[in-house]
Biotite code that builds the C-alpha atoms (Angstrom):
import biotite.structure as struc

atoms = struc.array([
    struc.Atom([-8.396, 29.319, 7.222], chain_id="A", res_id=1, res_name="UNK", atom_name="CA", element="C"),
    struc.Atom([-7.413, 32.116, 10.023], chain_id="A", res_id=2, res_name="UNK", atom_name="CA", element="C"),
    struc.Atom([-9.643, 34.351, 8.807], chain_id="A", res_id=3, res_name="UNK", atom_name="CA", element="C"),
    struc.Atom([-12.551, 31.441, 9.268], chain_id="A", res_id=4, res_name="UNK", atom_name="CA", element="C"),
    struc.Atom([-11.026, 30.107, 12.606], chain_id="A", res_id=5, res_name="UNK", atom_name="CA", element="C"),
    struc.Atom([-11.224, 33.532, 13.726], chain_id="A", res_id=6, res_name="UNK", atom_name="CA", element="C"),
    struc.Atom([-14.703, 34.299, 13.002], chain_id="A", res_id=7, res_name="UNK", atom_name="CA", element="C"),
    struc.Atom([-15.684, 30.916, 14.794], chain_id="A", res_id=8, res_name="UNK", atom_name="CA", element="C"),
    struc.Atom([-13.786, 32.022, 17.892], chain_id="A", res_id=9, res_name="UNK", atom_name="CA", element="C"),
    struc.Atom([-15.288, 35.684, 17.723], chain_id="A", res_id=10, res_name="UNK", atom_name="CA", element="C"),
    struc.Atom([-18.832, 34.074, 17.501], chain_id="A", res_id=11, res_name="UNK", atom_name="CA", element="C"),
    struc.Atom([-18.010, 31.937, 20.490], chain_id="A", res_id=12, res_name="UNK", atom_name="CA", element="C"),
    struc.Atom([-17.293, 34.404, 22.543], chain_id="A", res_id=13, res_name="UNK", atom_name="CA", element="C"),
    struc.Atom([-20.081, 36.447, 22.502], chain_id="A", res_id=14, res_name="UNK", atom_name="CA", element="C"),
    struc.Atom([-21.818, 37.669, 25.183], chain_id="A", res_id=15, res_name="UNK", atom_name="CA", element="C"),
    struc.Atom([-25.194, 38.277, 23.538], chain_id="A", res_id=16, res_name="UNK", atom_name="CA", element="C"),
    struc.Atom([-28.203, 35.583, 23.931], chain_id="A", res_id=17, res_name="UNK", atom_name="CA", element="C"),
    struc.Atom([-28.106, 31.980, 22.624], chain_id="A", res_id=18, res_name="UNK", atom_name="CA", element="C"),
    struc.Atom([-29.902, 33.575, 19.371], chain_id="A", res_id=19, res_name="UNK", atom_name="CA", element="C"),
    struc.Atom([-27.327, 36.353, 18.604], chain_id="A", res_id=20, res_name="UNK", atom_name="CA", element="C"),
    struc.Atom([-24.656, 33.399, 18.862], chain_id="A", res_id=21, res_name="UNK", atom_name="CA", element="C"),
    struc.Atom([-27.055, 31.258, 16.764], chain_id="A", res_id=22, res_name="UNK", atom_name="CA", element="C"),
    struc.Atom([-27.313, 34.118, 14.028], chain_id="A", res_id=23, res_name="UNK", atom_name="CA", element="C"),
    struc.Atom([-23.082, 34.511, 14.658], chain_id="A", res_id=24, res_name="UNK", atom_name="CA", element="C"),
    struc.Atom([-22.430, 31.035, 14.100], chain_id="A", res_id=25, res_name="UNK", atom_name="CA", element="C"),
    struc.Atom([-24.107, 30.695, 11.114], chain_id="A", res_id=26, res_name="UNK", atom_name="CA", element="C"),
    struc.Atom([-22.642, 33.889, 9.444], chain_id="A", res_id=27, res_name="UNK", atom_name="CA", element="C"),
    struc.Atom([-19.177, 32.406, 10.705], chain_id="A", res_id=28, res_name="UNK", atom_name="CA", element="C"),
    struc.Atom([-19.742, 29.138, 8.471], chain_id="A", res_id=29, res_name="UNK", atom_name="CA", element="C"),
    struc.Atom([-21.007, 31.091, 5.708], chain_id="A", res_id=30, res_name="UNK", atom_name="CA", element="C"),
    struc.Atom([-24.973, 30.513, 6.149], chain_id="A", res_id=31, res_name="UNK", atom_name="CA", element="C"),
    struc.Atom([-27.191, 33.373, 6.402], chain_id="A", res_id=32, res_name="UNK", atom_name="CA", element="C"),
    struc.Atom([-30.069, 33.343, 9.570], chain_id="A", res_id=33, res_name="UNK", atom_name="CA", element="C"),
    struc.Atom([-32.404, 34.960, 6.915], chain_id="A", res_id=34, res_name="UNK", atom_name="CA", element="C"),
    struc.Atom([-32.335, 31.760, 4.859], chain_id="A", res_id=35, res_name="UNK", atom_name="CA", element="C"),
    struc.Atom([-34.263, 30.158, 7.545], chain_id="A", res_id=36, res_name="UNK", atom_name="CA", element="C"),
    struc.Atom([-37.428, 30.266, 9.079], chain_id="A", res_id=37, res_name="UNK", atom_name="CA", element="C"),
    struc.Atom([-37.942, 32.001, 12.498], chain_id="A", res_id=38, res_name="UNK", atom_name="CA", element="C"),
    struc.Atom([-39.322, 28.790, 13.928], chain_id="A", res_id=39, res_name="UNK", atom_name="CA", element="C"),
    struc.Atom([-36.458, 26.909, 12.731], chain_id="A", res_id=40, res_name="UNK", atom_name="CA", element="C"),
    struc.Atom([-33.914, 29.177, 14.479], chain_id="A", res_id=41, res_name="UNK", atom_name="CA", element="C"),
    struc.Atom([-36.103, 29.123, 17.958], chain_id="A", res_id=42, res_name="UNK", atom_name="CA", element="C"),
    struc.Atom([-35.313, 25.103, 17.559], chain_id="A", res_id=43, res_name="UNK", atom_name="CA", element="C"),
    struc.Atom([-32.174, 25.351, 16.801], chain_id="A", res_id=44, res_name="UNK", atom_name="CA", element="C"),
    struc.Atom([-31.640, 28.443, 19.371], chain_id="A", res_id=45, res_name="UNK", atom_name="CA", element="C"),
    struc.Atom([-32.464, 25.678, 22.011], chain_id="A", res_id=46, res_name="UNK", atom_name="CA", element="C"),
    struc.Atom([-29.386, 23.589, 20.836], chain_id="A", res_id=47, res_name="UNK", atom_name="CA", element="C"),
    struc.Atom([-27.056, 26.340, 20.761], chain_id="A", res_id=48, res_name="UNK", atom_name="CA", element="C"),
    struc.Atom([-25.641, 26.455, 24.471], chain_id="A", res_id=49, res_name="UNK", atom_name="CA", element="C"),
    struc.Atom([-24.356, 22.906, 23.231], chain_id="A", res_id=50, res_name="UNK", atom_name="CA", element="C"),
    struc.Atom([-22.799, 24.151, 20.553], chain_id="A", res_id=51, res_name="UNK", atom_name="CA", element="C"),
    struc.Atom([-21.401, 27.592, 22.087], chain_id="A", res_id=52, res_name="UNK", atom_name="CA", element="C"),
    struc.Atom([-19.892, 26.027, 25.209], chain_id="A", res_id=53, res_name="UNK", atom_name="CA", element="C"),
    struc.Atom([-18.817, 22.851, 24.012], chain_id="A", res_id=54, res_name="UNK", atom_name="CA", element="C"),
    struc.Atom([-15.149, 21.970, 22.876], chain_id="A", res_id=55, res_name="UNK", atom_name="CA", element="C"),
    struc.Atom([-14.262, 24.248, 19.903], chain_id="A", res_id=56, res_name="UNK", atom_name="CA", element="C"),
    struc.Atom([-13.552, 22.199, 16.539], chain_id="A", res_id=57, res_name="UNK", atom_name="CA", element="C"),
    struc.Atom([-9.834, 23.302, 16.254], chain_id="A", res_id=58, res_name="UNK", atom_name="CA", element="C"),
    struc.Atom([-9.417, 21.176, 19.266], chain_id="A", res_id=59, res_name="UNK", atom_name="CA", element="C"),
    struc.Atom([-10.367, 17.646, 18.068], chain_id="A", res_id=60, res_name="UNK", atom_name="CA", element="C"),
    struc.Atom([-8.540, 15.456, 17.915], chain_id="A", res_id=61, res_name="UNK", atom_name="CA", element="C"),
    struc.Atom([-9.040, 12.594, 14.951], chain_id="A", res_id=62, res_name="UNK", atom_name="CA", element="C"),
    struc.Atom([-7.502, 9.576, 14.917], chain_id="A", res_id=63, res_name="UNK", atom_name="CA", element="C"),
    struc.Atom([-6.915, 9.818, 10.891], chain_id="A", res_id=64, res_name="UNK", atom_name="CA", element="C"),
    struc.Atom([-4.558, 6.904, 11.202], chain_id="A", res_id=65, res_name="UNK", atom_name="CA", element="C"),
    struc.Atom([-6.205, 4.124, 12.473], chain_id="A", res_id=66, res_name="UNK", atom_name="CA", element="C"),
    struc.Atom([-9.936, 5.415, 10.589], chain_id="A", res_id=67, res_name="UNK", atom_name="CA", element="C"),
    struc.Atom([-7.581, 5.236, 7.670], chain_id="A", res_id=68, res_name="UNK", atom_name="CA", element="C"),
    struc.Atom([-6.875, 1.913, 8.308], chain_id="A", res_id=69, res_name="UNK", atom_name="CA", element="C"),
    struc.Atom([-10.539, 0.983, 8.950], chain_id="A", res_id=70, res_name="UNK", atom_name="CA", element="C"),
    struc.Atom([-11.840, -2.057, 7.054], chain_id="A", res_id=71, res_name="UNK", atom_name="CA", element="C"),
    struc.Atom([-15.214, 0.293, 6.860], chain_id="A", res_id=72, res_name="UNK", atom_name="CA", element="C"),
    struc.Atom([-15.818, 2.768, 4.041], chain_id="A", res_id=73, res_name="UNK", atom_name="CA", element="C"),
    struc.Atom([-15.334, 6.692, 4.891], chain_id="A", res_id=74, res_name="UNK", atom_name="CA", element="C"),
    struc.Atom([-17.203, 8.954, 2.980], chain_id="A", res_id=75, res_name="UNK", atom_name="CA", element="C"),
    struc.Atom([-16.517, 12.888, 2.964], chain_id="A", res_id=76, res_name="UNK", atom_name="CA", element="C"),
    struc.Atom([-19.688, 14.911, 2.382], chain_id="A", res_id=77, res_name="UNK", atom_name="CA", element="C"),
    struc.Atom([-19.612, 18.933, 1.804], chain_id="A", res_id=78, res_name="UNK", atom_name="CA", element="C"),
    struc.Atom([-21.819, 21.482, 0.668], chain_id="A", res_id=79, res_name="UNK", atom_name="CA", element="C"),
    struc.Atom([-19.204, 23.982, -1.650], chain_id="A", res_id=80, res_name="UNK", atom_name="CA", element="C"),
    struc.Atom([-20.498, 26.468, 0.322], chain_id="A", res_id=81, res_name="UNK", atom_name="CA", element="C"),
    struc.Atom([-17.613, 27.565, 1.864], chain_id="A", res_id=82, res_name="UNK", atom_name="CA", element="C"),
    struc.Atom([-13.876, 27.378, 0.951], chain_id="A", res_id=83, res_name="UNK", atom_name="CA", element="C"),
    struc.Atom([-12.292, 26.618, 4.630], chain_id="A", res_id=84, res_name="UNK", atom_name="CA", element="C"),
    struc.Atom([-14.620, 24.004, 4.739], chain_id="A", res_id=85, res_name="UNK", atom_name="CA", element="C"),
    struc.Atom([-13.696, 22.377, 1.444], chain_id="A", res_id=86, res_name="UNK", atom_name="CA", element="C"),
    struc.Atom([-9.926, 22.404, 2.455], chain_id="A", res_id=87, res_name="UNK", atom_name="CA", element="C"),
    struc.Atom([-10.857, 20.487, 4.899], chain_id="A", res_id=88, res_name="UNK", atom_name="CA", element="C"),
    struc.Atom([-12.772, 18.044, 3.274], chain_id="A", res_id=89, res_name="UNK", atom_name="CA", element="C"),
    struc.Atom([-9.792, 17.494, 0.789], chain_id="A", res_id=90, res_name="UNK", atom_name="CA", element="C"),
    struc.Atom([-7.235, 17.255, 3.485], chain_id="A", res_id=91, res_name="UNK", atom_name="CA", element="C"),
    struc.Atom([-9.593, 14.602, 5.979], chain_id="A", res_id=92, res_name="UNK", atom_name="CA", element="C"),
    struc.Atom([-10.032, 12.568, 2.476], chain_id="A", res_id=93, res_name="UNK", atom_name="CA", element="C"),
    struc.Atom([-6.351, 12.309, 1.030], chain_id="A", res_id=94, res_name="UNK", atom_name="CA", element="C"),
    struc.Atom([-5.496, 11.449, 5.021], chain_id="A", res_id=95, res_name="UNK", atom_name="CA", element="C"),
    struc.Atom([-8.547, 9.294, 5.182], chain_id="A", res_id=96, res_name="UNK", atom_name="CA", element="C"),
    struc.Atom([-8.286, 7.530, 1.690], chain_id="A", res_id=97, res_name="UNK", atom_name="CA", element="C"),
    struc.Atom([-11.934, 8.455, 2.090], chain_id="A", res_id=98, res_name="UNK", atom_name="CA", element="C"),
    struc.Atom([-14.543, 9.049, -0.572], chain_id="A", res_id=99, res_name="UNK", atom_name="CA", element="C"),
    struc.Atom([-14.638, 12.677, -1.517], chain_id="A", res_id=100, res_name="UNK", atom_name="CA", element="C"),
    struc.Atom([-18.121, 13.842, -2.306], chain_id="A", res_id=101, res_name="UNK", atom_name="CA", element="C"),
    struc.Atom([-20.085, 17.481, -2.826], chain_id="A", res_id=102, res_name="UNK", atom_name="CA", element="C"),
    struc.Atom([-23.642, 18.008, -2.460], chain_id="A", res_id=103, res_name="UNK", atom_name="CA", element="C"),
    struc.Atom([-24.345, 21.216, -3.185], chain_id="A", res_id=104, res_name="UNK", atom_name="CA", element="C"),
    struc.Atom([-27.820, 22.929, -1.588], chain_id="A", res_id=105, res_name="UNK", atom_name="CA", element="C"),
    struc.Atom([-27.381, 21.899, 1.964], chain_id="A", res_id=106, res_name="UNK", atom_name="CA", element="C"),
    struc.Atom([-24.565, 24.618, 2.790], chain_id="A", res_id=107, res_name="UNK", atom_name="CA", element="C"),
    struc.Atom([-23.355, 23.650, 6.019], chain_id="A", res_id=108, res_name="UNK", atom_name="CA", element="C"),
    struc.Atom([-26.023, 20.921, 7.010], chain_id="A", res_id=109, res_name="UNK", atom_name="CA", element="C"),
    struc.Atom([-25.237, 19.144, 3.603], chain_id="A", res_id=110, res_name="UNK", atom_name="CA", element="C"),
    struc.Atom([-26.929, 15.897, 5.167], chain_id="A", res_id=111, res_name="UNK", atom_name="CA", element="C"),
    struc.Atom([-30.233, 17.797, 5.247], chain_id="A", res_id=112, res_name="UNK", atom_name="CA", element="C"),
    struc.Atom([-30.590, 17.518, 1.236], chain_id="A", res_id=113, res_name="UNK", atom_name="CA", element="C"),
    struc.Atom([-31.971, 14.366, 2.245], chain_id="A", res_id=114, res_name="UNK", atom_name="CA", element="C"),
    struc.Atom([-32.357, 12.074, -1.217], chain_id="A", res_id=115, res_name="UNK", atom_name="CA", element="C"),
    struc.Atom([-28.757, 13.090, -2.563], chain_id="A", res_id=116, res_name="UNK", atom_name="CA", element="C"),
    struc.Atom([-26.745, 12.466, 0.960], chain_id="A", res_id=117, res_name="UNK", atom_name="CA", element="C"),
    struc.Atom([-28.707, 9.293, 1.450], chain_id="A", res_id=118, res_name="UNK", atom_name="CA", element="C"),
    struc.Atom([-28.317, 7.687, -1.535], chain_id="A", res_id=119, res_name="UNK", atom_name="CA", element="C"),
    struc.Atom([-24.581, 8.764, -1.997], chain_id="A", res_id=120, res_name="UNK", atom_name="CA", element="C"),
    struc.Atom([-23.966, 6.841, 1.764], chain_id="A", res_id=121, res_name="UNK", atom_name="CA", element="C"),
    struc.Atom([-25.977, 4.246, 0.960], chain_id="A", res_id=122, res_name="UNK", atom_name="CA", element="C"),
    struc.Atom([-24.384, 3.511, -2.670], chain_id="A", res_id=123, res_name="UNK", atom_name="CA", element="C"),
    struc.Atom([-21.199, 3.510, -0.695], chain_id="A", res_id=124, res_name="UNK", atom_name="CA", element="C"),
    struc.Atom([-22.091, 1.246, 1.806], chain_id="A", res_id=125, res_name="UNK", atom_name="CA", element="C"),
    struc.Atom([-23.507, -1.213, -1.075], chain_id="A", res_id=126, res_name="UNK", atom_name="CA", element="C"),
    struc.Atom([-20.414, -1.281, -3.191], chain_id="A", res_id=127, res_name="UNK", atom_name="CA", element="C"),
    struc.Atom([-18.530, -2.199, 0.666], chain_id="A", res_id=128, res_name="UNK", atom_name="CA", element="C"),
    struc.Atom([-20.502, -4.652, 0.986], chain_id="A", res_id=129, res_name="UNK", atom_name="CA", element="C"),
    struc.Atom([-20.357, -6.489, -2.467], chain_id="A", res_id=130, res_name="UNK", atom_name="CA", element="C"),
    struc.Atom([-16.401, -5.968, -1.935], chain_id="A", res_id=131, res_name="UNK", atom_name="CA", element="C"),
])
């Protein structure tokens, strides 16, 4: 978890364009540029002051207690596609009491495997429901 928290923080503070942080970012979460399309990373590059200035993850704060005690369902959705990430899907579930899930394919935008993220929410919302 250092090591990952580490890259993140070296790939925020880069000085290079809003690409090079774009292309550092993903290699930080474990998702190589090359996977991608150009296009796709000049839309995404447009998104990435956002993401580069805003409020580093490590410094959220979630209110696992009271989502906990939520009277919704919480479902926890990862890709497998990298192990910091996975530790801290387990930990936000066994402090959620949340539905655990892994989609693999998706690596870190494991809601973009559209039909098996869908489905999995949706079957989770339906057994709330008949509850």
């Amino acid at each position: 978890m250092i090591a990952f928290r580490a890259a993140l923080e070296q790939a925020m503070a880069g000085t290079g364009s809003d690409r090079e942080f774009l292309v550092d970012f993903l290699r930080a979460v474990g998702v190589s540029a090359e996977a991608f399309p150009p296009h796709l990373l000049d839309v995404w590059t447009g998104s990435a002051p956002a993401l580069r200035y805003g409020r580093p993850p490590w410094q959220a704060v979630i209110p696992v207690d009271r989502l906990a005690d939520a009277s919704f369902p919480i479902p926890v959705v990862s890709g497998n596609h990298h192990p910091a990430y996975e530790a801290i899907a387990d930990a936000l579930t066994r402090g959620l009491r949340a539905e655990r899930v892994v989609i693999e394919g998706g690596g870190h935008a494991v809601h973009m495997v559209a039909d098996p993220f869908n489905s999995t929410v949706l079957q989770l919302w339906r057994r709330s429901a008949d509850s």
